[in-house]
Structures are given as C-alpha cells and as structure tokens.
N, CA, C and O atoms as a Maestro MAE file, in Angstrom:
{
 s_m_m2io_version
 :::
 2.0.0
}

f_m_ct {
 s_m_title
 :::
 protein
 m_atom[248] {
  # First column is atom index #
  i_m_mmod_type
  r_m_x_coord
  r_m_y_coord
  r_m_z_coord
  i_m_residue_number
  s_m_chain_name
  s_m_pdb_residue_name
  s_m_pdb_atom_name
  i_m_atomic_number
  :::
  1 25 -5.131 1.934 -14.599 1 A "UNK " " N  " 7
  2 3 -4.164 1.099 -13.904 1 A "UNK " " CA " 6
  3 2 -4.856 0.221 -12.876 1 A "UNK " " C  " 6
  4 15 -4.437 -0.897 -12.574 1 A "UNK " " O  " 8
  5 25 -6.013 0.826 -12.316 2 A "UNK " " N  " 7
  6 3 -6.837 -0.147 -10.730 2 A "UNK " " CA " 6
  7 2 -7.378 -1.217 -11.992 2 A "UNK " " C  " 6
  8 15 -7.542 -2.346 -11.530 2 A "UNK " " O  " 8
  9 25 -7.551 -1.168 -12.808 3 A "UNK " " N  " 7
  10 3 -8.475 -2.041 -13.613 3 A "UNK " " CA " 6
  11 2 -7.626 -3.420 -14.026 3 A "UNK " " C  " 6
  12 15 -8.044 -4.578 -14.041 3 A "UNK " " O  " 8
  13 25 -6.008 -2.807 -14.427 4 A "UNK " " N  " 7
  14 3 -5.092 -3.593 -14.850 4 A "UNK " " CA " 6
  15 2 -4.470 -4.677 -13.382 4 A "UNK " " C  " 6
  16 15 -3.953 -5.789 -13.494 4 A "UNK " " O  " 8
  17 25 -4.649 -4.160 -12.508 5 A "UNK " " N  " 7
  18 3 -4.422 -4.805 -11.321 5 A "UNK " " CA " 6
  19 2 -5.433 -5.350 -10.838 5 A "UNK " " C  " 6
  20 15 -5.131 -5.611 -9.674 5 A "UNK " " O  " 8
  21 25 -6.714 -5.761 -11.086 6 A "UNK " " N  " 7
  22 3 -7.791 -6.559 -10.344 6 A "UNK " " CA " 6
  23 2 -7.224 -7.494 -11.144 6 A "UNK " " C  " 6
  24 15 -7.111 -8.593 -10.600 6 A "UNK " " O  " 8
  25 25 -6.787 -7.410 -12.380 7 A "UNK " " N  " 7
  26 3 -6.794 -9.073 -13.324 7 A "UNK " " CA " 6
  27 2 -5.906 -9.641 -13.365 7 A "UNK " " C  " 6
  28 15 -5.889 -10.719 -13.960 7 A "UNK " " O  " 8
  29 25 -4.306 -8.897 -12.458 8 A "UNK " " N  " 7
  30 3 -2.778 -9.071 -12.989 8 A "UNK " " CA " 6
  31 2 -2.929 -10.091 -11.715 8 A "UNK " " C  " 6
  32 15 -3.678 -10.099 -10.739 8 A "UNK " " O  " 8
  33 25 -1.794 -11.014 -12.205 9 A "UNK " " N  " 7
  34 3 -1.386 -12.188 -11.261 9 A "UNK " " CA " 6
  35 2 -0.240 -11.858 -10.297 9 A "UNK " " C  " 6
  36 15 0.742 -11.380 -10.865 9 A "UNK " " O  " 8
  37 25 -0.162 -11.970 -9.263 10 A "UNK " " N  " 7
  38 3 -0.004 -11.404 -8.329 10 A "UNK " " CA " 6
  39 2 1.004 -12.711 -7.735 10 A "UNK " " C  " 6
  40 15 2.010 -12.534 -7.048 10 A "UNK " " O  " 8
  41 25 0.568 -13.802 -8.097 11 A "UNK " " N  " 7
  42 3 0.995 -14.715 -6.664 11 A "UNK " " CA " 6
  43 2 2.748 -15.352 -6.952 11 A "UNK " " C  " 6
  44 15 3.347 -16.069 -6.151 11 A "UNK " " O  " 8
  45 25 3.280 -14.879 -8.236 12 A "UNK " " N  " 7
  46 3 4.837 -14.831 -8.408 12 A "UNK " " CA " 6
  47 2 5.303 -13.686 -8.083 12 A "UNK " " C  " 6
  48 15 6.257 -13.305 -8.762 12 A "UNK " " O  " 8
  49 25 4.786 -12.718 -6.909 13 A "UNK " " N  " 7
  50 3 5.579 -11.890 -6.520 13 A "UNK " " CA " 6
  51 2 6.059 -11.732 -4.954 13 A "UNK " " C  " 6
  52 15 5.397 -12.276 -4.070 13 A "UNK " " O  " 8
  53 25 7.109 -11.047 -4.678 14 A "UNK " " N  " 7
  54 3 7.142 -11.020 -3.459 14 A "UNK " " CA " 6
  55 2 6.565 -10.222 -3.180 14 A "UNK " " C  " 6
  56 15 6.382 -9.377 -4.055 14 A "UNK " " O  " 8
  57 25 6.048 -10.034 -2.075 15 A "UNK " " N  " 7
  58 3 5.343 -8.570 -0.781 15 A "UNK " " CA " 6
  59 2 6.357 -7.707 -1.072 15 A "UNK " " C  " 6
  60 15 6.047 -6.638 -1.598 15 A "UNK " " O  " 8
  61 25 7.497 -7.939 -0.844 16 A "UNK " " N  " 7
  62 3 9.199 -6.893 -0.792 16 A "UNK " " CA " 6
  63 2 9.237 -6.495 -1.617 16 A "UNK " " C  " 6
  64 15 9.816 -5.409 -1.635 16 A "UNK " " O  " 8
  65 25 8.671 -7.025 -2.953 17 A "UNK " " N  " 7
  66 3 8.962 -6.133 -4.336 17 A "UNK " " CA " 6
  67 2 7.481 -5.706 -5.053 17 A "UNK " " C  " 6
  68 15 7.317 -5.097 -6.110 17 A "UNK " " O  " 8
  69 25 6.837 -6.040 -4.460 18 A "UNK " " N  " 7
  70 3 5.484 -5.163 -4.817 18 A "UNK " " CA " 6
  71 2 5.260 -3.586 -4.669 18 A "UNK " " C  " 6
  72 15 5.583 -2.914 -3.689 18 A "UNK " " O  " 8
  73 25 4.648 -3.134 -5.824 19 A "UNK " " N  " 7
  74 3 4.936 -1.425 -5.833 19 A "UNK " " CA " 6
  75 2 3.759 -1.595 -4.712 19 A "UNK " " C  " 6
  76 15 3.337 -2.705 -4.388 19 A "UNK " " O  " 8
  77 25 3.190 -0.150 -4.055 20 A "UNK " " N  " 7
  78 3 2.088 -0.039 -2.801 20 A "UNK " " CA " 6
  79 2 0.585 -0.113 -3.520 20 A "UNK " " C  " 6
  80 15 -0.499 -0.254 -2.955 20 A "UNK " " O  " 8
  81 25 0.869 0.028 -4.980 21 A "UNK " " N  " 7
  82 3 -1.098 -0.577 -5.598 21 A "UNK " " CA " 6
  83 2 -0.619 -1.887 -5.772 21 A "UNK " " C  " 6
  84 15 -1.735 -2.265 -6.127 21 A "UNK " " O  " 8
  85 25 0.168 -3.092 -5.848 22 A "UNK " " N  " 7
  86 3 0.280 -4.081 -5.762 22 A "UNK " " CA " 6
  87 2 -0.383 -4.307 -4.864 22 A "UNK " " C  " 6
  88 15 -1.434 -4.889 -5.133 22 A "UNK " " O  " 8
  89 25 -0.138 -4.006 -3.548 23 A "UNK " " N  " 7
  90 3 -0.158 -4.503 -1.868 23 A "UNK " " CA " 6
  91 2 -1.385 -3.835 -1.268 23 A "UNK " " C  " 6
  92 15 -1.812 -4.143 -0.155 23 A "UNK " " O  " 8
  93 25 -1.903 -2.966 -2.000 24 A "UNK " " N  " 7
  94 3 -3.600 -2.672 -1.805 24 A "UNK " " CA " 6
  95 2 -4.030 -3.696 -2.093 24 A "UNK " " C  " 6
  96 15 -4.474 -4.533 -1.306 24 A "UNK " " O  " 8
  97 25 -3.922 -3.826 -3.930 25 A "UNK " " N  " 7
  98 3 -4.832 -4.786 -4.616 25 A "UNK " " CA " 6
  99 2 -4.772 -6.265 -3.839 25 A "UNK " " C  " 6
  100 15 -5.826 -6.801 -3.496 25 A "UNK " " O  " 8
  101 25 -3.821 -6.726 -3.649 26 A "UNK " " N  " 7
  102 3 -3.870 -7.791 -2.694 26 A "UNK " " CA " 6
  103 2 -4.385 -7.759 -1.695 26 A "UNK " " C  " 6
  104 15 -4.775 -8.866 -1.324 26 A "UNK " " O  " 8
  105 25 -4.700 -6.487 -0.656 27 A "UNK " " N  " 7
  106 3 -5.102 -6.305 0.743 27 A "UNK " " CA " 6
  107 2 -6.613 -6.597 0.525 27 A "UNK " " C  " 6
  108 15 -7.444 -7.203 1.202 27 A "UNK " " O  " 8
  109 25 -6.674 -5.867 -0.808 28 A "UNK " " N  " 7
  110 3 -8.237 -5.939 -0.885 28 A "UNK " " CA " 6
  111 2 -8.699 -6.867 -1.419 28 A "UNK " " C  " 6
  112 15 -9.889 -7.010 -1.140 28 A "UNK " " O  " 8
  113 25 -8.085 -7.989 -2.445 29 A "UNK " " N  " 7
  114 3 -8.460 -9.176 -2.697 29 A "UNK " " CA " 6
  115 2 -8.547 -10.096 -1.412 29 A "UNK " " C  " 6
  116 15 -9.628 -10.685 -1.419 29 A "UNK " " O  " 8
  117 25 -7.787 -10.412 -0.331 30 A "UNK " " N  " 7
  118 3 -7.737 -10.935 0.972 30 A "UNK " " CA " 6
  119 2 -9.038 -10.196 1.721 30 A "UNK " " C  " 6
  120 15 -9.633 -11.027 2.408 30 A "UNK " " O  " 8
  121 25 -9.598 -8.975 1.777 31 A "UNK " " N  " 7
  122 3 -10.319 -8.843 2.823 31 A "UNK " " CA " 6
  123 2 -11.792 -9.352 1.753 31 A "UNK " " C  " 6
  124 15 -12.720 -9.870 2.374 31 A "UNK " " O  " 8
  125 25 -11.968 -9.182 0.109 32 A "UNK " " N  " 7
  126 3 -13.048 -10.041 -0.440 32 A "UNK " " CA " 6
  127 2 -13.173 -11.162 -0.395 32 A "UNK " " C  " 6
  128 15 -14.308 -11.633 -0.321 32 A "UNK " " O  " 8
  129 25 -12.076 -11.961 -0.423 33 A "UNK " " N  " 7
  130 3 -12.094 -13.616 0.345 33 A "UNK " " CA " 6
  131 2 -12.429 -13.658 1.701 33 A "UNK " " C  " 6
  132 15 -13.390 -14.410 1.859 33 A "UNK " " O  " 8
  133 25 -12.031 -13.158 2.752 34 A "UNK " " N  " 7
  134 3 -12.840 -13.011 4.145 34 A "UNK " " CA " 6
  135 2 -13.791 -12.743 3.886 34 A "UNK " " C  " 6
  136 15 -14.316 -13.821 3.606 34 A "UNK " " O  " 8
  137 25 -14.795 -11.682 3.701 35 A "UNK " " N  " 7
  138 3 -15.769 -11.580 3.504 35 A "UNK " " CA " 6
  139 2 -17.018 -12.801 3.016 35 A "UNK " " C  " 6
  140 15 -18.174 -13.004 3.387 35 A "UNK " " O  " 8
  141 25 -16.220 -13.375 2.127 36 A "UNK " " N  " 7
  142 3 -17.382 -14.810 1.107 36 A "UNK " " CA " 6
  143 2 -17.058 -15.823 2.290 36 A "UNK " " C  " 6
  144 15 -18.054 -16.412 2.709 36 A "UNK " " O  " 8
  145 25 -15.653 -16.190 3.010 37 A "UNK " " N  " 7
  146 3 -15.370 -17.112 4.029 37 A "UNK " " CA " 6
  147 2 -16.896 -16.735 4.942 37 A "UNK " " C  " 6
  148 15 -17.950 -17.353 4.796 37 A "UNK " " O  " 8
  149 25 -16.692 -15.669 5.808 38 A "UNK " " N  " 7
  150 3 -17.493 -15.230 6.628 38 A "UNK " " CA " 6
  151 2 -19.280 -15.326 6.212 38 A "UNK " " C  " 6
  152 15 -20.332 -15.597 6.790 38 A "UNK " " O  " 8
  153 25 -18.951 -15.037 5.243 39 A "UNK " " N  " 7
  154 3 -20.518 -15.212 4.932 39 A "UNK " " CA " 6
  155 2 -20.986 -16.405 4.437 39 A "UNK " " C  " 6
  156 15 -22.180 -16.422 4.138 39 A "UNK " " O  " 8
  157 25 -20.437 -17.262 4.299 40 A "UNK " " N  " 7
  158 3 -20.550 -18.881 4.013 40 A "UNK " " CA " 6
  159 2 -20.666 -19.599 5.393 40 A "UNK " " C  " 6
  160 15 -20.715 -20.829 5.429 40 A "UNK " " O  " 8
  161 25 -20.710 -18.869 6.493 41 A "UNK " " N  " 7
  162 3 -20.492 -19.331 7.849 41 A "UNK " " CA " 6
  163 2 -19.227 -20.500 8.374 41 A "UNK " " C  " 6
  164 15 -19.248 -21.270 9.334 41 A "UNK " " O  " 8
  165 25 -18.200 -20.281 7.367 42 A "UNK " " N  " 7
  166 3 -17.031 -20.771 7.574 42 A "UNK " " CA " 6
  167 2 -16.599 -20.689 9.571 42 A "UNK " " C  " 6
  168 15 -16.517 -21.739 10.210 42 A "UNK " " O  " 8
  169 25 -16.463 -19.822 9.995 43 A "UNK " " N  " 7
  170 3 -16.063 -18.994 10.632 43 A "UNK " " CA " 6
  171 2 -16.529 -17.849 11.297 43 A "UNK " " C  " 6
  172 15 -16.531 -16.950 10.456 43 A "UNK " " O  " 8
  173 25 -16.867 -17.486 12.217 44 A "UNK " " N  " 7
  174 3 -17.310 -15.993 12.358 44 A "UNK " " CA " 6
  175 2 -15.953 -15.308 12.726 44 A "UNK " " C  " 6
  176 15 -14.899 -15.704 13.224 44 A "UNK " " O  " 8
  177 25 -16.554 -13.788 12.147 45 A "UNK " " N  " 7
  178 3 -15.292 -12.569 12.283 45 A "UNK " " CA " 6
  179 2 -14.814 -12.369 13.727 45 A "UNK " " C  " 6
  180 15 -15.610 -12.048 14.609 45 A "UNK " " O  " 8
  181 25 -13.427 -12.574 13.975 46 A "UNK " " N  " 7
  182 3 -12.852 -12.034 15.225 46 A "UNK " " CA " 6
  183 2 -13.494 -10.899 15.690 46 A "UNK " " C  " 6
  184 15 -13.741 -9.986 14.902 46 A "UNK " " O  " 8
  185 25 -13.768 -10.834 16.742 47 A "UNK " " N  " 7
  186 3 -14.325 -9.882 17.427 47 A "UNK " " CA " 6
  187 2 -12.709 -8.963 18.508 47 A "UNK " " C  " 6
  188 15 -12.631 -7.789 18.867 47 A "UNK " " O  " 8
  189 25 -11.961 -9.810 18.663 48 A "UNK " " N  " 7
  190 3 -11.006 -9.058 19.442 48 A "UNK " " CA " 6
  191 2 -10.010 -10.192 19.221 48 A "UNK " " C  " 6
  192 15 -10.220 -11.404 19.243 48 A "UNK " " O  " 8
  193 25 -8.530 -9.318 18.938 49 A "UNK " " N  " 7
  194 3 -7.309 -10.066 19.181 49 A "UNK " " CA " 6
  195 2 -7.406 -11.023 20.275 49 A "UNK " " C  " 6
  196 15 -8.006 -10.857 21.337 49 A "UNK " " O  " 8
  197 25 -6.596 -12.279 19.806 50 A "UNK " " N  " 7
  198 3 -6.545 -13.528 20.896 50 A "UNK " " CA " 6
  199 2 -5.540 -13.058 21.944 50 A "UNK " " C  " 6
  200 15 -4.774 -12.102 21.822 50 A "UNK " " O  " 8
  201 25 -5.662 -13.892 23.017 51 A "UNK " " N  " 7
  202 3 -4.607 -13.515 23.932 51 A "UNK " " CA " 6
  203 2 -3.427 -13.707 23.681 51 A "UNK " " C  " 6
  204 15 -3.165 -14.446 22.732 51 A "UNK " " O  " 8
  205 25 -2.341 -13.096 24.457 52 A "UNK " " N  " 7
  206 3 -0.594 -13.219 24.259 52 A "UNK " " CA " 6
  207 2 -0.581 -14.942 24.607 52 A "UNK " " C  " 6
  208 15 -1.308 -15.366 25.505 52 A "UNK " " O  " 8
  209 25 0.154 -15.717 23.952 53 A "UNK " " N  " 7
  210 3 0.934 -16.601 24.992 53 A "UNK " " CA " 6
  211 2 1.519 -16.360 25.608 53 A "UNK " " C  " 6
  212 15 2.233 -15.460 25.166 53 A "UNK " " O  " 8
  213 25 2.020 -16.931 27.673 54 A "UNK " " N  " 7
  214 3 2.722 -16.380 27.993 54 A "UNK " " CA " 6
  215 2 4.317 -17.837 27.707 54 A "UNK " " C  " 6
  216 15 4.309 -19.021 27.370 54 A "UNK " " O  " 8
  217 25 5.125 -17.112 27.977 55 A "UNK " " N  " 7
  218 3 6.120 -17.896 28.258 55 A "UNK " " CA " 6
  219 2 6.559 -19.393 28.735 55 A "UNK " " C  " 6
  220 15 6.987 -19.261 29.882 55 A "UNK " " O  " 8
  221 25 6.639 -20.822 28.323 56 A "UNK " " N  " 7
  222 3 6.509 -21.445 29.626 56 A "UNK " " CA " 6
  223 2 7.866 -21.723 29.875 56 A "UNK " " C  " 6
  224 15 8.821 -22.009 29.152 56 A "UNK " " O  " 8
  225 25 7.647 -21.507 31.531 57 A "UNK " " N  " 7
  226 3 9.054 -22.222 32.214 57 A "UNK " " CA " 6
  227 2 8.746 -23.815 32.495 57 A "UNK " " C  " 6
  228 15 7.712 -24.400 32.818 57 A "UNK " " O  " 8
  229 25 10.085 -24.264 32.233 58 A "UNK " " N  " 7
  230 3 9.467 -25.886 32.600 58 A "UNK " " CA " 6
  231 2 9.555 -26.120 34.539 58 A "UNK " " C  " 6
  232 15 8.876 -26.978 35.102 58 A "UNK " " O  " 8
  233 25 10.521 -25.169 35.296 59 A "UNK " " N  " 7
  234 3 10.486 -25.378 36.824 59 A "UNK " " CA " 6
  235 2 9.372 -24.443 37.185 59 A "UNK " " C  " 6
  236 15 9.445 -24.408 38.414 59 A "UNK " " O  " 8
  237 25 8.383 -23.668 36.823 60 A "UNK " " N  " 7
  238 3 7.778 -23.170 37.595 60 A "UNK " " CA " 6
  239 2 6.483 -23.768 37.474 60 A "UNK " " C  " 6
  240 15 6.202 -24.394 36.452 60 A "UNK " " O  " 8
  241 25 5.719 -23.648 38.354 61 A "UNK " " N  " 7
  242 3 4.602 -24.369 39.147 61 A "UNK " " CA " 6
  243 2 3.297 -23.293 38.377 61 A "UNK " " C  " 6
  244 15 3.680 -22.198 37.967 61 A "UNK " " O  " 8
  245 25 2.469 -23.497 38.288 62 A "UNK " " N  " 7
  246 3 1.062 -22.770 38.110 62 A "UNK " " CA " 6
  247 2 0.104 -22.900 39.230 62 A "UNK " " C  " 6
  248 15 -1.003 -22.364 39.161 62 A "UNK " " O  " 8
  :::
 }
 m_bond[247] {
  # First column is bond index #
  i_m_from
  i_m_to
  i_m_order
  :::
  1 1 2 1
  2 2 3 1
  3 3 4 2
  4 3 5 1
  5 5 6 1
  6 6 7 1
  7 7 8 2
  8 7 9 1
  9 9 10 1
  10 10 11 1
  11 11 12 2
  12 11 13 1
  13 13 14 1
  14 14 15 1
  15 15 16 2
  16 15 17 1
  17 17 18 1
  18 18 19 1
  19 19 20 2
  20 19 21 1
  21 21 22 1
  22 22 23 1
  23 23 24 2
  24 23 25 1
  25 25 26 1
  26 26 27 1
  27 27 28 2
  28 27 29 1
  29 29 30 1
  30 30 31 1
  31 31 32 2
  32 31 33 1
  33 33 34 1
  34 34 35 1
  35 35 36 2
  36 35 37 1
  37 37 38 1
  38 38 39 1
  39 39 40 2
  40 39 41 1
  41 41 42 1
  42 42 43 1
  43 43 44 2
  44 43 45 1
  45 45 46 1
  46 46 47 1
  47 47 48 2
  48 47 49 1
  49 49 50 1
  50 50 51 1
  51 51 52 2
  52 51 53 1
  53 53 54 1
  54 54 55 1
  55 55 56 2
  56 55 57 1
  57 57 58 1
  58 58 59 1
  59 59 60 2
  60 59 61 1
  61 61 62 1
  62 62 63 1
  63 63 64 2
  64 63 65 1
  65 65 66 1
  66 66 67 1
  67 67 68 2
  68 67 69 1
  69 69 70 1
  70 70 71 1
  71 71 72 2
  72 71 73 1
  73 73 74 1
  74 74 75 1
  75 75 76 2
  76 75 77 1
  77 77 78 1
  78 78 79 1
  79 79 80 2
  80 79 81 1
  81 81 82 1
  82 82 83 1
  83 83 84 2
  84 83 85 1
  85 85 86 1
  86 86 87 1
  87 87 88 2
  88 87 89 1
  89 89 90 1
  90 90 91 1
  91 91 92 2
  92 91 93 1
  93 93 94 1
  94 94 95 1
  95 95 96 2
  96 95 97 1
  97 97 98 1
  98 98 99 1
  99 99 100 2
  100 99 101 1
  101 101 102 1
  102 102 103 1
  103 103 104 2
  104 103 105 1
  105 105 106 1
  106 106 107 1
  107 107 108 2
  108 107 109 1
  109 109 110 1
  110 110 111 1
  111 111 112 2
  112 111 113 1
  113 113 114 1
  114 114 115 1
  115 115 116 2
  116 115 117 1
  117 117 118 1
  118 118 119 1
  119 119 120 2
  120 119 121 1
  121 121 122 1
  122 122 123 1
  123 123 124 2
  124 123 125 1
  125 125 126 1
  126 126 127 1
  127 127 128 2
  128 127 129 1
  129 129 130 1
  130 130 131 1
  131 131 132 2
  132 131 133 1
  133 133 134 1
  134 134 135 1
  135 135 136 2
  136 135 137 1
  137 137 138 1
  138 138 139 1
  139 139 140 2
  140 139 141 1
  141 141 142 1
  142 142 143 1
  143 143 144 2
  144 143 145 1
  145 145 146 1
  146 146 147 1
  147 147 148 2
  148 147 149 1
  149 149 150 1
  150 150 151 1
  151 151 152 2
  152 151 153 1
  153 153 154 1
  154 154 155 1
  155 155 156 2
  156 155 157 1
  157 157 158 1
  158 158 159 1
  159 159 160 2
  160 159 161 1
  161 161 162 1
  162 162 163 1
  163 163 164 2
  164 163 165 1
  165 165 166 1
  166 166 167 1
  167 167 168 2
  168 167 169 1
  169 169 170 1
  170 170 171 1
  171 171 172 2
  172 171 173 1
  173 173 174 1
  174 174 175 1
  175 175 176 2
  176 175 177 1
  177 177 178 1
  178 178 179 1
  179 179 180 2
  180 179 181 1
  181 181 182 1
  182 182 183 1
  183 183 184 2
  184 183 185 1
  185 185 186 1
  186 186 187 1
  187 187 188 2
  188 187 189 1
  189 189 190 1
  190 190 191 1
  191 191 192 2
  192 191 193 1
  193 193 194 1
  194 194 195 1
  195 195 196 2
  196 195 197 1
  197 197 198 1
  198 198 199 1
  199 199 200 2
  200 199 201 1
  201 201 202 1
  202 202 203 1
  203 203 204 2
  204 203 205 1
  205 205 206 1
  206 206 207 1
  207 207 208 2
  208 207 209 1
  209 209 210 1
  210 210 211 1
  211 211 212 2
  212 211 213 1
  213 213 214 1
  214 214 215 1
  215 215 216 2
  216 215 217 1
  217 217 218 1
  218 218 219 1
  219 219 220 2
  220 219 221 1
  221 221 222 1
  222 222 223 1
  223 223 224 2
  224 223 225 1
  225 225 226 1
  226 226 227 1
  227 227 228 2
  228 227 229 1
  229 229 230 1
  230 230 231 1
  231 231 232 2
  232 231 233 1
  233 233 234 1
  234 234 235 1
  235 235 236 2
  236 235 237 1
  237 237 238 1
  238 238 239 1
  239 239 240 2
  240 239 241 1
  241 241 242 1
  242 242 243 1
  243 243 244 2
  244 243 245 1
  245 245 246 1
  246 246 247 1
  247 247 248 2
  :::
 }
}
C-alpha cells in the first residue's frame, strides 16, 4: 500500500477526506520538496517561528 501511495495523485483531494496514509504521504512529499528547496539555496531553513503580529490600533501612538 506505501508503494501505491508514493505514485497515487493526490492533488484532487481534499485534506478533509484523505484517509491518515494519504496525509503522511503528502507530509512527506512536502518535507522532500523542502529539503531540494533548501538545498538548492533557495532559502535557508527557519531556525525559529516568526514573531506574533501585534494588533494595530489606528489612535494609539508607538
């Protein structure tokens, strides 16, 4: 079945109706595309979540 899912097409489905080896096989196709991104020097890997935005008020002052 892992074999039948590296080759099955994936991208007419929803996330919502994907069984949970659907939504591996996809997790793990996405983190092998990061990987070739990253190593092509596209980009380097996040090192830490970005900050929150905070809120803006338009009357308050900074």
């Amino acid at each position: 079945m892992a074999e039948d899912l590296r080759n099955a097409d994936l991208s007419d489905l929803s996330v919502r109706n994907m069984t949970p080896e659907q939504r591996a096989e996809l997790r793990r196709r996405f983190r092998h595309f990061l990987q070739h991104v990253w190593k092509a020097g596209a980009r380097p890997a996040p090192t830490a979540a970005p900050k929150k935005v905070r809120r803006w008020v338009p009357t308050k002052r900074v």
